[in-house]
TORTIFI-939661 format. One record per atom (N, C-alpha, C, O, CB): residue in one letter; residue number from 1; x, y, z; atom name. Coordinates in steps of 0.05 Angstrom, whole numbers. Glycine has a CB too. Example, Ala and Ser with C-alpha at 12.3 -4.5 7.8 and 13.67 -1.06 7.14 Angstrom:
! residues 2
(r "A" 1 (264 -114 156) "N"),
(r "A" 1 (246 -90 156) "CA"),
(r "A" 1 (264 -66 156) "C"),
(r "A" 1 (285 -66 169) "O"),
(r "A" 1 (226 -89 181) "CB"),
(r "S" 2 (257 -45 142) "N"),
(r "S" 2 (273 -21 143) "CA"),
(r "S" 2 (258 1 157) "C"),
(r "S" 2 (268 23 161) "O"),
(r "S" 2 (282 -12 114) "CB"),
! end
This chain:
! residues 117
(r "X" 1 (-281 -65 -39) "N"),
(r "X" 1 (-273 -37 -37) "CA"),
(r "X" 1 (-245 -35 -26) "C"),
(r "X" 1 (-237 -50 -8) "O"),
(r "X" 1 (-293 -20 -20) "CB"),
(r "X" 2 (-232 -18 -38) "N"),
(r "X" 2 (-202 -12 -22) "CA"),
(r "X" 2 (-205 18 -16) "C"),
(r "X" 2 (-219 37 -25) "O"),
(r "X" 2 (-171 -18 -43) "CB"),
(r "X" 3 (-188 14 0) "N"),
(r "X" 3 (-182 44 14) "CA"),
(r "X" 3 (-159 52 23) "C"),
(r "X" 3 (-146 33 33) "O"),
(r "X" 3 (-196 47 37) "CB"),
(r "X" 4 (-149 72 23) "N"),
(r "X" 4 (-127 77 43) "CA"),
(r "X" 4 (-118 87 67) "C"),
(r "X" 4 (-131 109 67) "O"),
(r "X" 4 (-117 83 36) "CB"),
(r "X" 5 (-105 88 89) "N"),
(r "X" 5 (-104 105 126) "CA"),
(r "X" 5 (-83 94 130) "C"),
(r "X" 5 (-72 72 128) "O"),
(r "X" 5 (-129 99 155) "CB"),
(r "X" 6 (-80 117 136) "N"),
(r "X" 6 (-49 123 157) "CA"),
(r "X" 6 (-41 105 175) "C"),
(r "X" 6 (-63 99 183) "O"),
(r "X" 6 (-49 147 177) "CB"),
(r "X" 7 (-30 95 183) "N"),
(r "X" 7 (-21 76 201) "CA"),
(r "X" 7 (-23 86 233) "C"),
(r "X" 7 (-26 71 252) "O"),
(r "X" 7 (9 70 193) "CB"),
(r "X" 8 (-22 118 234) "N"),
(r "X" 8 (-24 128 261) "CA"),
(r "X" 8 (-53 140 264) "C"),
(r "X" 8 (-61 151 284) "O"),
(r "X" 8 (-1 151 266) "CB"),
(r "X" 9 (-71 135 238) "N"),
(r "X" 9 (-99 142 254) "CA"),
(r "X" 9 (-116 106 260) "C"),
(r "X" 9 (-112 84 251) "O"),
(r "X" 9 (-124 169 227) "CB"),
(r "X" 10 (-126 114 272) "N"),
(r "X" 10 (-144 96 291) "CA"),
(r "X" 10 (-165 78 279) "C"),
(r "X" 10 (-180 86 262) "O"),
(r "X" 10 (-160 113 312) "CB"),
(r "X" 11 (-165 54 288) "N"),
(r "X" 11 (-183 28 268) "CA"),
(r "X" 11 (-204 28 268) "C"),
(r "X" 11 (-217 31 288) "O"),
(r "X" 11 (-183 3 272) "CB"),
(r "X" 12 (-209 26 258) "N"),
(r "X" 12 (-254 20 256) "CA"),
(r "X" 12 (-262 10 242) "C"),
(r "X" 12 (-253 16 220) "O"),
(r "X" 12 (-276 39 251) "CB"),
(r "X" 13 (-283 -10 241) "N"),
(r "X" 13 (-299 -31 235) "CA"),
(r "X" 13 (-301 -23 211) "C"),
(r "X" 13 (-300 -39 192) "O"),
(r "X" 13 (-322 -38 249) "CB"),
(r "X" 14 (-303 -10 210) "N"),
(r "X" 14 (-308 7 180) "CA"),
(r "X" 14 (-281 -3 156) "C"),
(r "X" 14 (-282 -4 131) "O"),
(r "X" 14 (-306 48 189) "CB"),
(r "X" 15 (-263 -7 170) "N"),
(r "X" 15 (-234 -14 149) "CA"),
(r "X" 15 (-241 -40 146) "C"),
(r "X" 15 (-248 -40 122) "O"),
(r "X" 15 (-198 -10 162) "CB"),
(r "X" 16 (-244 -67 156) "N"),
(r "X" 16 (-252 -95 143) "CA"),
(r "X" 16 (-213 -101 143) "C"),
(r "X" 16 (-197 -96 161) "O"),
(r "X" 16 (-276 -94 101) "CB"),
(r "X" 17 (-210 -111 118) "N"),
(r "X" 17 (-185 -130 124) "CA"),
(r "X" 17 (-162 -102 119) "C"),
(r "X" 17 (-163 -86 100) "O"),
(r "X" 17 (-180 -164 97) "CB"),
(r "X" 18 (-140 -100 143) "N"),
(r "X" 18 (-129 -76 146) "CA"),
(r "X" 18 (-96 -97 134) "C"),
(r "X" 18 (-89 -116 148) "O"),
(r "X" 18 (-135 -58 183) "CB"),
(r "X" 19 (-79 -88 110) "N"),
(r "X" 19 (-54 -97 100) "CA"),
(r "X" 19 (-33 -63 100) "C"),
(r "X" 19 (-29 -41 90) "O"),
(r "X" 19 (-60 -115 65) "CB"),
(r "X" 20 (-27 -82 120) "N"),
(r "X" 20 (2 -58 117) "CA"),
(r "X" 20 (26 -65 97) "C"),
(r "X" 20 (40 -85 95) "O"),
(r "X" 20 (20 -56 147) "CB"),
(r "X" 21 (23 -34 78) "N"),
(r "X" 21 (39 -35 55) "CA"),
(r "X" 21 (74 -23 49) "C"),
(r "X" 21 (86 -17 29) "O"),
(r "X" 21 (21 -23 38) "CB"),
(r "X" 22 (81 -22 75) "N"),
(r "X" 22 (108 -3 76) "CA"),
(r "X" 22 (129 -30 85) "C"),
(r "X" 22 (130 -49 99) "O"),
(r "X" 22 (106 29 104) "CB"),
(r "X" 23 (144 -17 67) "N"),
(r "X" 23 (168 -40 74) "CA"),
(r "X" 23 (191 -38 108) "C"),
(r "X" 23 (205 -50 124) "O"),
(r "X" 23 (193 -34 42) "CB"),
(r "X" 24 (183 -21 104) "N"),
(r "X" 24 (191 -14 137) "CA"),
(r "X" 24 (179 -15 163) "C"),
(r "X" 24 (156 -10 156) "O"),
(r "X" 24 (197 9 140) "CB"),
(r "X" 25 (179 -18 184) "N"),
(r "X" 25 (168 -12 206) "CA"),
(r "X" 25 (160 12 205) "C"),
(r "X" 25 (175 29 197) "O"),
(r "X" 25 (182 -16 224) "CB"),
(r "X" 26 (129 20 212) "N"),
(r "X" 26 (128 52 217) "CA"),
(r "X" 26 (144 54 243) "C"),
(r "X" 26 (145 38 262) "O"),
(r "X" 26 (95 65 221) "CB"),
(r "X" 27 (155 78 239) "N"),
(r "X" 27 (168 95 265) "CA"),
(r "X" 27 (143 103 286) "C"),
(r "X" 27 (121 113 281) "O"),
(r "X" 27 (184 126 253) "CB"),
(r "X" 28 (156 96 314) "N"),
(r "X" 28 (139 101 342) "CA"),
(r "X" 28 (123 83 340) "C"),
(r "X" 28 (121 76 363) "O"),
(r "X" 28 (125 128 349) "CB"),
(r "X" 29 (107 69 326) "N"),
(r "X" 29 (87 46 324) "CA"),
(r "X" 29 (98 19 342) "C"),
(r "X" 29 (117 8 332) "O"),
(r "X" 29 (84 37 289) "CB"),
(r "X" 30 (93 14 354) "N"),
(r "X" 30 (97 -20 363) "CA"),
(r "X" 30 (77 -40 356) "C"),
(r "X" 30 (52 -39 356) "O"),
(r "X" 30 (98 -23 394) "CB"),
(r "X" 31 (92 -60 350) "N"),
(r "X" 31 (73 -87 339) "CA"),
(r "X" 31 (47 -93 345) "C"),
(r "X" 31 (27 -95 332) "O"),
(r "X" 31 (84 -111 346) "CB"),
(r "X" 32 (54 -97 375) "N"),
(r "X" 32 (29 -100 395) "CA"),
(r "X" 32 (6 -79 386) "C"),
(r "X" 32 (-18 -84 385) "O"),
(r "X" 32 (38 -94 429) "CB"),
(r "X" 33 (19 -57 380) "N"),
(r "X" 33 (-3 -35 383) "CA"),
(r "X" 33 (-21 -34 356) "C"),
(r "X" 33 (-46 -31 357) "O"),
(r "X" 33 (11 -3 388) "CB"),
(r "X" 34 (-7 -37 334) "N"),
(r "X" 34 (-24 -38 307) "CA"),
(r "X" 34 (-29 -55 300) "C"),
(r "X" 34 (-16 -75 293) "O"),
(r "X" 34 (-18 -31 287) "CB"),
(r "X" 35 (-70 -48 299) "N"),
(r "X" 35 (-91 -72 292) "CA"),
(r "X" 35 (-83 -70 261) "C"),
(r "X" 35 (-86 -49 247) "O"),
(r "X" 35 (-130 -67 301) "CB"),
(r "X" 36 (-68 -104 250) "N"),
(r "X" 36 (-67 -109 227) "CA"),
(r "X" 36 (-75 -138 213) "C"),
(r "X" 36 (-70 -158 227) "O"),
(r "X" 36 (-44 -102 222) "CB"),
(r "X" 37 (-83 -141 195) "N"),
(r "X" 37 (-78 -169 200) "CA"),
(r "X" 37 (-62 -185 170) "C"),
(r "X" 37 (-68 -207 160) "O"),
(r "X" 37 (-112 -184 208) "CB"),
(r "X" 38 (-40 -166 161) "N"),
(r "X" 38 (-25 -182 149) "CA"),
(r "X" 38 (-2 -159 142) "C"),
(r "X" 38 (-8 -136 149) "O"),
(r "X" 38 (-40 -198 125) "CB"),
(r "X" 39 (19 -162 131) "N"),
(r "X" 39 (37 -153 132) "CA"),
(r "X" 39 (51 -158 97) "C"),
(r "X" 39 (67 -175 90) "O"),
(r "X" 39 (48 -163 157) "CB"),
(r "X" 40 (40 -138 84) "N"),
(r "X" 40 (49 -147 53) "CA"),
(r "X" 40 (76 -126 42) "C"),
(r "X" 40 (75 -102 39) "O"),
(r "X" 40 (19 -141 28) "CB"),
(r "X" 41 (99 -144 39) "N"),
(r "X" 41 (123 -123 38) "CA"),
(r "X" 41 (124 -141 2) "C"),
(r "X" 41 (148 -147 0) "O"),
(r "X" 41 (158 -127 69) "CB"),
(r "X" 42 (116 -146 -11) "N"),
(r "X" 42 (121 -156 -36) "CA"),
(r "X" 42 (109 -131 -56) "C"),
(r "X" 42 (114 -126 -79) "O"),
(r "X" 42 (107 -186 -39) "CB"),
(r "X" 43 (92 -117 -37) "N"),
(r "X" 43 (80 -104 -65) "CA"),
(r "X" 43 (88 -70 -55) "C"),
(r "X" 43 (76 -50 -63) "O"),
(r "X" 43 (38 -112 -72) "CB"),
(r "X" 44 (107 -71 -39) "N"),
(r "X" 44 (118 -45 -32) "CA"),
(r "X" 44 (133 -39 -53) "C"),
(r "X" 44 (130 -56 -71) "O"),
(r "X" 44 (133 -44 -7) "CB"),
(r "X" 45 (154 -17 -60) "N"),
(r "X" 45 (160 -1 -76) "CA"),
(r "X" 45 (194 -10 -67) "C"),
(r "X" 45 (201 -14 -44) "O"),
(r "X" 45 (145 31 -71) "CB"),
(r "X" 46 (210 -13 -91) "N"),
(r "X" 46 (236 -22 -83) "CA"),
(r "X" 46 (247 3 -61) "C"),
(r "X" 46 (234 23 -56) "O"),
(r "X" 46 (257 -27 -114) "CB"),
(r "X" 47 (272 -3 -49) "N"),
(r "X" 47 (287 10 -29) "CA"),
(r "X" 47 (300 32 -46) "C"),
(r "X" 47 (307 55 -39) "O"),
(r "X" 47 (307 -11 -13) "CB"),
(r "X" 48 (302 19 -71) "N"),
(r "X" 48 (316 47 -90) "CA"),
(r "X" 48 (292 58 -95) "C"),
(r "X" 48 (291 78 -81) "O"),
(r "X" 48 (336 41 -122) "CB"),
(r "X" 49 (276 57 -105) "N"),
(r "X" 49 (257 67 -116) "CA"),
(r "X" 49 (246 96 -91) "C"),
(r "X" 49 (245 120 -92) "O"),
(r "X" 49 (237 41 -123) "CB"),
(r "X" 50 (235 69 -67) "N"),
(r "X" 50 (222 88 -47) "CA"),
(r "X" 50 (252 119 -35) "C"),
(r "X" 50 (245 142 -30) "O"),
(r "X" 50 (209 61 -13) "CB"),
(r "X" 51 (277 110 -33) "N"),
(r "X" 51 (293 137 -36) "CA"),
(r "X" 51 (286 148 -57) "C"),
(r "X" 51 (264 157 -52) "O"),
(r "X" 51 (323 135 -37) "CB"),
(r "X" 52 (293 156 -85) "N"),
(r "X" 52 (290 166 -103) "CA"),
(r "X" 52 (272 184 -102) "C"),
(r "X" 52 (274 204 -116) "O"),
(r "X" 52 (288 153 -118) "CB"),
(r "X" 53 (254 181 -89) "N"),
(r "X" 53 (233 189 -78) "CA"),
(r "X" 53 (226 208 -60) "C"),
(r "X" 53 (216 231 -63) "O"),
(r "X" 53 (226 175 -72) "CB"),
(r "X" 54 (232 197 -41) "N"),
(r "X" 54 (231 208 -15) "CA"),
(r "X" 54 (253 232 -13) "C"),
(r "X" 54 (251 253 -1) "O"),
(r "X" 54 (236 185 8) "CB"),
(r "X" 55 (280 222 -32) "N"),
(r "X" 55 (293 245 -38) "CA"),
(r "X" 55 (292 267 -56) "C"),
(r "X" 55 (303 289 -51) "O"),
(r "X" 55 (308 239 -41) "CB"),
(r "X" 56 (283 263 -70) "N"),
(r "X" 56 (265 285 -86) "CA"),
(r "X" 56 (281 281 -108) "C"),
(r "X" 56 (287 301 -120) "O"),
(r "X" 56 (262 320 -74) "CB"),
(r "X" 57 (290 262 -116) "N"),
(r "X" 57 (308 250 -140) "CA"),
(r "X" 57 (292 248 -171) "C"),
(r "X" 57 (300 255 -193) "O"),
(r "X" 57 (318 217 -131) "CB"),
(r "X" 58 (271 237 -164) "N"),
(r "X" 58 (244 238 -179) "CA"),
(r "X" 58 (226 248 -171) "C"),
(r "X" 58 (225 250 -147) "O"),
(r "X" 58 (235 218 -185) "CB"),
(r "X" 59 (198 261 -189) "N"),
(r "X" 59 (177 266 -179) "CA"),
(r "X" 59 (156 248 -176) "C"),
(r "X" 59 (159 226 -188) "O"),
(r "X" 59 (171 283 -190) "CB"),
(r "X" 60 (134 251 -162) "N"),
(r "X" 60 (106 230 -160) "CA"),
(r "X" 60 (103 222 -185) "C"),
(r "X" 60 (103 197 -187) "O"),
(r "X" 60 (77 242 -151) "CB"),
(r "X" 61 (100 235 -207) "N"),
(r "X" 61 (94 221 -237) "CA"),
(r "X" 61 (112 198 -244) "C"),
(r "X" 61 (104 175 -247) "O"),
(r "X" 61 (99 243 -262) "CB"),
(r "X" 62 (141 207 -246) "N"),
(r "X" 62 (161 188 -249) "CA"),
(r "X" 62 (159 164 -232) "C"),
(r "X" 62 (157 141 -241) "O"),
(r "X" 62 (183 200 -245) "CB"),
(r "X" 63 (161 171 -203) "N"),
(r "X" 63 (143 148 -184) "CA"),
(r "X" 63 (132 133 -191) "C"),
(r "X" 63 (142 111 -193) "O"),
(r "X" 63 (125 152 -169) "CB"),
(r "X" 64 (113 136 -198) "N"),
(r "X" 64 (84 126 -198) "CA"),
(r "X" 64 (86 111 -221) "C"),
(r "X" 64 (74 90 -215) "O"),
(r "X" 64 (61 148 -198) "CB"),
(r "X" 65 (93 111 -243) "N"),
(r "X" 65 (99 95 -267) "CA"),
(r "X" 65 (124 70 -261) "C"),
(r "X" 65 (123 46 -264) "O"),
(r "X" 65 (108 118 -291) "CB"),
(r "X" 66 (140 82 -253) "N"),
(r "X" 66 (164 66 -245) "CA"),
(r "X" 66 (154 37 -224) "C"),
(r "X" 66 (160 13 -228) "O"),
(r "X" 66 (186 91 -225) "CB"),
(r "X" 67 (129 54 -194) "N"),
(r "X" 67 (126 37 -180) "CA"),
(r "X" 67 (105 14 -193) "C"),
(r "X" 67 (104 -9 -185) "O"),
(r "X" 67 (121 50 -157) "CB"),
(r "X" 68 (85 29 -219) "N"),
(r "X" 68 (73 1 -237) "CA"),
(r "X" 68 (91 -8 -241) "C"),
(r "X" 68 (92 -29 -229) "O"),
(r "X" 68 (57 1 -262) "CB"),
(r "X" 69 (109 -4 -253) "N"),
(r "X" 69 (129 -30 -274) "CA"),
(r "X" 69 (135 -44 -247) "C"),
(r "X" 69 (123 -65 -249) "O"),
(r "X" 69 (165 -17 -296) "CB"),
(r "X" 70 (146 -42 -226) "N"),
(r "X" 70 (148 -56 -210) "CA"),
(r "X" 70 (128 -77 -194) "C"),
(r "X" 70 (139 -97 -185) "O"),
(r "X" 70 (157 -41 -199) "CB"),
(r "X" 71 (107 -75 -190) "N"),
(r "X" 71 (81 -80 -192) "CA"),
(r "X" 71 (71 -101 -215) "C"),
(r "X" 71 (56 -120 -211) "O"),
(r "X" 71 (70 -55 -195) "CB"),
(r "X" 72 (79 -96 -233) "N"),
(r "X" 72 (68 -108 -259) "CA"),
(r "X" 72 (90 -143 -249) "C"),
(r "X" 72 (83 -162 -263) "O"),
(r "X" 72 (80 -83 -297) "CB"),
(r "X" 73 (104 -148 -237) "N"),
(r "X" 73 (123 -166 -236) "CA"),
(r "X" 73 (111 -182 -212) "C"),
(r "X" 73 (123 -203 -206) "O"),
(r "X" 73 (154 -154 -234) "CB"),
(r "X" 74 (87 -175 -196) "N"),
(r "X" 74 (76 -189 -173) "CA"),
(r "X" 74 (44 -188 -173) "C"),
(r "X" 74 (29 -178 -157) "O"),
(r "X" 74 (88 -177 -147) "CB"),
(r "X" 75 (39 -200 -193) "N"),
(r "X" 75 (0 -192 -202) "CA"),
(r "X" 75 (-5 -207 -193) "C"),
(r "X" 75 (-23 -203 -178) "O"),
(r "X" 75 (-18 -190 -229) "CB"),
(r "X" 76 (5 -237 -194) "N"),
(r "X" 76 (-10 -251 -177) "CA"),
(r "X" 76 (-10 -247 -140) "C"),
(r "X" 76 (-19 -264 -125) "O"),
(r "X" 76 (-1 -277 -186) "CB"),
(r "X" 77 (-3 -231 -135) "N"),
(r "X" 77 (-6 -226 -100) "CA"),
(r "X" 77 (-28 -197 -105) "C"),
(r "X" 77 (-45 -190 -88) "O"),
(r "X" 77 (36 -216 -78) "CB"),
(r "X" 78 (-23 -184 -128) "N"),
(r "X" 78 (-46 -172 -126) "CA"),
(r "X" 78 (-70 -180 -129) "C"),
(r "X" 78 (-87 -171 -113) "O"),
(r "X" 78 (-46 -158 -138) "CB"),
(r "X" 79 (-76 -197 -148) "N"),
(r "X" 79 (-108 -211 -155) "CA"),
(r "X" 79 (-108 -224 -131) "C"),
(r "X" 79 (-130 -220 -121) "O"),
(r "X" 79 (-115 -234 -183) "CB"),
(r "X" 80 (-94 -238 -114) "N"),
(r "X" 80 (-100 -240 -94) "CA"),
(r "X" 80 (-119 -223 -68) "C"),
(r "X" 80 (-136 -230 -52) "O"),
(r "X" 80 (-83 -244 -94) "CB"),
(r "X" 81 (-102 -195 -73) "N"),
(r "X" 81 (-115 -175 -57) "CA"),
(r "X" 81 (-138 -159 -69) "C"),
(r "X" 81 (-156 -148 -56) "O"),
(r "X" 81 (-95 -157 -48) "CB"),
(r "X" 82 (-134 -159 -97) "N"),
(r "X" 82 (-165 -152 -104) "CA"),
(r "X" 82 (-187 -168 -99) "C"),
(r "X" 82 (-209 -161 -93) "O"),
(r "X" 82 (-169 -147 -129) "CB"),
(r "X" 83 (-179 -196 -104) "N"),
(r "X" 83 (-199 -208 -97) "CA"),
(r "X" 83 (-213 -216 -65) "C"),
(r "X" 83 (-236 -225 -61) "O"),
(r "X" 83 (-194 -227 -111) "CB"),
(r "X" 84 (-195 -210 -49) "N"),
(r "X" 84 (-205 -201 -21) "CA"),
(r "X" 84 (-222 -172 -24) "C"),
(r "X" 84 (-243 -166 -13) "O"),
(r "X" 84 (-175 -197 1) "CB"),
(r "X" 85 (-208 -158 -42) "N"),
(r "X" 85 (-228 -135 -39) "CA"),
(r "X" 85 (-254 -134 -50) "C"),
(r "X" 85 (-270 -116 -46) "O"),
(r "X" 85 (-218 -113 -49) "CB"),
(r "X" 86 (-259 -158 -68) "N"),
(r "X" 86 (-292 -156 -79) "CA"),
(r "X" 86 (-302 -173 -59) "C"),
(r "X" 86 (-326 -176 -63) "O"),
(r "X" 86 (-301 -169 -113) "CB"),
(r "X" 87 (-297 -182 -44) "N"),
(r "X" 87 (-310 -191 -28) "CA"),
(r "X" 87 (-311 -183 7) "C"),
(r "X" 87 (-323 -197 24) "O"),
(r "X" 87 (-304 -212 -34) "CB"),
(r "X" 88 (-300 -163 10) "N"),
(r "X" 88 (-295 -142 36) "CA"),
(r "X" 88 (-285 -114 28) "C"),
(r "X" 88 (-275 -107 7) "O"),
(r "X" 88 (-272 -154 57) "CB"),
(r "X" 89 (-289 -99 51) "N"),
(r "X" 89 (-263 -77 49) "CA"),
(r "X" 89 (-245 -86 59) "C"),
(r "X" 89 (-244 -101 79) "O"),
(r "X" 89 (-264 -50 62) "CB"),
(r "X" 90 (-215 -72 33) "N"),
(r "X" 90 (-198 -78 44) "CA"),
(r "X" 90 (-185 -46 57) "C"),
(r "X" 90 (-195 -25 49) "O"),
(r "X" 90 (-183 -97 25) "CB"),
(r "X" 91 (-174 -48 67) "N"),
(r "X" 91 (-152 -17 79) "CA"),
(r "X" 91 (-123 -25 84) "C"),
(r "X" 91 (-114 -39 102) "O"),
(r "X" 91 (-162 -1 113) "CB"),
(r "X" 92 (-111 -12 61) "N"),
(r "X" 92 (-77 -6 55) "CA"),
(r "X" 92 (-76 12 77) "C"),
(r "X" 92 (-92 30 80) "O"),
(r "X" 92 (-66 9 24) "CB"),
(r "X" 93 (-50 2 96) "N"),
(r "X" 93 (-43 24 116) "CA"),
(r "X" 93 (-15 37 108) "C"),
(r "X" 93 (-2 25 91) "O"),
(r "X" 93 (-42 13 147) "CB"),
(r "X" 94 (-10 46 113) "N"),
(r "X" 94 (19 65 105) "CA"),
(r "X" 94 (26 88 125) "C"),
(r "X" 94 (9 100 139) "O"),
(r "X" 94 (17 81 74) "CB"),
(r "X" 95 (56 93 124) "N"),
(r "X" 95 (59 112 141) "CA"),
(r "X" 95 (67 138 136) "C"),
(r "X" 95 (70 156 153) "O"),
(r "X" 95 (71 104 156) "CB"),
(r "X" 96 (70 140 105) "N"),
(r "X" 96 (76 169 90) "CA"),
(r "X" 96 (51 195 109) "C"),
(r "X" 96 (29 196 119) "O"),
(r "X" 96 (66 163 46) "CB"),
(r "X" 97 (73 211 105) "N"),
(r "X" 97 (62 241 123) "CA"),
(r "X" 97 (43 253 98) "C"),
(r "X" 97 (21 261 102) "O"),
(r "X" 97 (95 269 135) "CB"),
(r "X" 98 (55 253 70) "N"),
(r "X" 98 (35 258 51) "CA"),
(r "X" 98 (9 243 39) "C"),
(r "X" 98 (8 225 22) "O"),
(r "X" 98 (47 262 34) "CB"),
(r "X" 99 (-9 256 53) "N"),
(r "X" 99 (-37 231 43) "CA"),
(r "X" 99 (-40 239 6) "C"),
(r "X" 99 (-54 225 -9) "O"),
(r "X" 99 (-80 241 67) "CB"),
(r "X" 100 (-29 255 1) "N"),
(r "X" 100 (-40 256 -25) "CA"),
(r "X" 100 (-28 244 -45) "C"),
(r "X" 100 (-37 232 -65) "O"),
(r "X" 100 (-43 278 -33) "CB"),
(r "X" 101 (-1 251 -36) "N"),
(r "X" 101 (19 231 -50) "CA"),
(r "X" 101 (38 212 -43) "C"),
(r "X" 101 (62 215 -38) "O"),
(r "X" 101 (31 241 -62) "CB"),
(r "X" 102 (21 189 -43) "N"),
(r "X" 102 (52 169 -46) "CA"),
(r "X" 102 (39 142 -61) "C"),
(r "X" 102 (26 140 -82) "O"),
(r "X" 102 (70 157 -8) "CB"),
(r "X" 103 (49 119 -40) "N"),
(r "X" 103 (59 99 -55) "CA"),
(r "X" 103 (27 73 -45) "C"),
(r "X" 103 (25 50 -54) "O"),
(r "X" 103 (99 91 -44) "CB"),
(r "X" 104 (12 83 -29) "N"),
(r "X" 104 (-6 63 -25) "CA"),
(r "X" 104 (-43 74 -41) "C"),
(r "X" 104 (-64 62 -46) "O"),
(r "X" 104 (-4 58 15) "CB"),
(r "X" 105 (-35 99 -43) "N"),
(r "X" 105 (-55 111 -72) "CA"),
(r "X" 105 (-46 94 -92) "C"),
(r "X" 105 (-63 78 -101) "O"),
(r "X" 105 (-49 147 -83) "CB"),
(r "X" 106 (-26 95 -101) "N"),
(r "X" 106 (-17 78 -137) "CA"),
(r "X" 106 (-26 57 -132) "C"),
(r "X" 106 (-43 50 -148) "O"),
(r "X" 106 (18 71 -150) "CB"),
(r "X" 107 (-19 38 -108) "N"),
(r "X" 107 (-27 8 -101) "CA"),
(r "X" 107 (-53 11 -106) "C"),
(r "X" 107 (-62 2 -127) "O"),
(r "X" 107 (-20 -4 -70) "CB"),
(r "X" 108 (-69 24 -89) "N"),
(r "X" 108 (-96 17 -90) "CA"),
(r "X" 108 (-110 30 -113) "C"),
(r "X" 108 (-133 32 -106) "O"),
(r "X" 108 (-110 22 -65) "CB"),
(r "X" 109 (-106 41 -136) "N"),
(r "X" 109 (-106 42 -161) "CA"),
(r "X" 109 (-98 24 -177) "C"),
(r "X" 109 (-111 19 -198) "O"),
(r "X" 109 (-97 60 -167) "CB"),
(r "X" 110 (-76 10 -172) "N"),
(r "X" 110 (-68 -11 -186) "CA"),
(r "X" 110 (-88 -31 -181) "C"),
(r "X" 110 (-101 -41 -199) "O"),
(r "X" 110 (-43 -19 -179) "CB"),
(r "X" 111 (-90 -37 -154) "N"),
(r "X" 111 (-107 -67 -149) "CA"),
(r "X" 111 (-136 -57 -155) "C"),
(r "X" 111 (-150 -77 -153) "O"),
(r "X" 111 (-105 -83 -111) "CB"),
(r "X" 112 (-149 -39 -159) "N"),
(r "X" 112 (-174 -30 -168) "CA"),
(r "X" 112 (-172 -35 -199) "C"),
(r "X" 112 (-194 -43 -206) "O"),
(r "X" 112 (-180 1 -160) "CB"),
(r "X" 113 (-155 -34 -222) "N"),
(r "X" 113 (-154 -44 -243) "CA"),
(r "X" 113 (-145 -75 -248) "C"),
(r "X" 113 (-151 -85 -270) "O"),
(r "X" 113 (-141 -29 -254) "CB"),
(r "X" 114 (-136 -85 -236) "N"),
(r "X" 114 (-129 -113 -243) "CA"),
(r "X" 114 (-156 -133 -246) "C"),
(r "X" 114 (-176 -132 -233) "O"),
(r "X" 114 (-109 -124 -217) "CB"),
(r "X" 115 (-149 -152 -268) "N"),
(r "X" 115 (-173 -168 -276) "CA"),
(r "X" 115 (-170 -193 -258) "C"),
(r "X" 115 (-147 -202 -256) "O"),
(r "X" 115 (-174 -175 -310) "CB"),
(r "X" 116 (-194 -206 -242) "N"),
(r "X" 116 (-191 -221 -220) "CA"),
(r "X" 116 (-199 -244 -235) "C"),
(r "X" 116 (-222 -242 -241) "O"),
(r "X" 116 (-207 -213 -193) "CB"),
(r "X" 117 (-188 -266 -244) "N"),
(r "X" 117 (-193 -291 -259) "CA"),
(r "X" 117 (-209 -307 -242) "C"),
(r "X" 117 (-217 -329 -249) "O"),
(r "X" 117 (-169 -307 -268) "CB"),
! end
């Protein structure tokens, strides 16, 4: 199972293997403080891309297609993480203020379709 949570709400047994998916440091977060246990900046969203974005340059649709094609170029680190996910929960953390839209929903849509060899 995958899932996704915020980086500023709180851990629970309930999340299983917790990968933080933002290419940045969340802001106010310190290291020490966030229970993670891996740190995946490969399958984040390019630096142009995530502006474009964030600037309102493009919309979520445009996003969201753009950030597959980008995606499509690192499957093998995804079957990787799907295949952690058939065998645990996994939980994508992120630190976007919009839970409805961004960039660790597409991920964990993406890695929910990928075929695990």
């Amino acid at each position: 199972m995958i899932q996704c949570k915020r980086v500023y709400d709180d851990a629970s047994k309930n999340d299983g293997y917790r990968i933080l998916v933002d290419r940045l440091w969340p802001r106010g977060v310190r290291k020490a403080d966030l229970a993670f246990d891996e740190w995946c900046k490969i399958l984040t969203p390019s630096s142009e891309l995530r502006k474009a974005f964030h600037g309102e340059t493009i919309d979520f649709a445009s996003f969201s297609d753009a950030y597959r094609e980008e995606l499509a170029q690192h499957e093998d680190e995804g079957r990787r993480i799907a295949a952690l996910a058939a065998q645990q929960t996994v939980t994508l953390l992120y630190s976007a203020k919009n839970t409805g839209q961004n960039h660790a929903l597409v991920l964990a849509d993406w890695l929910r379709h990928l075929k695990i060899s």
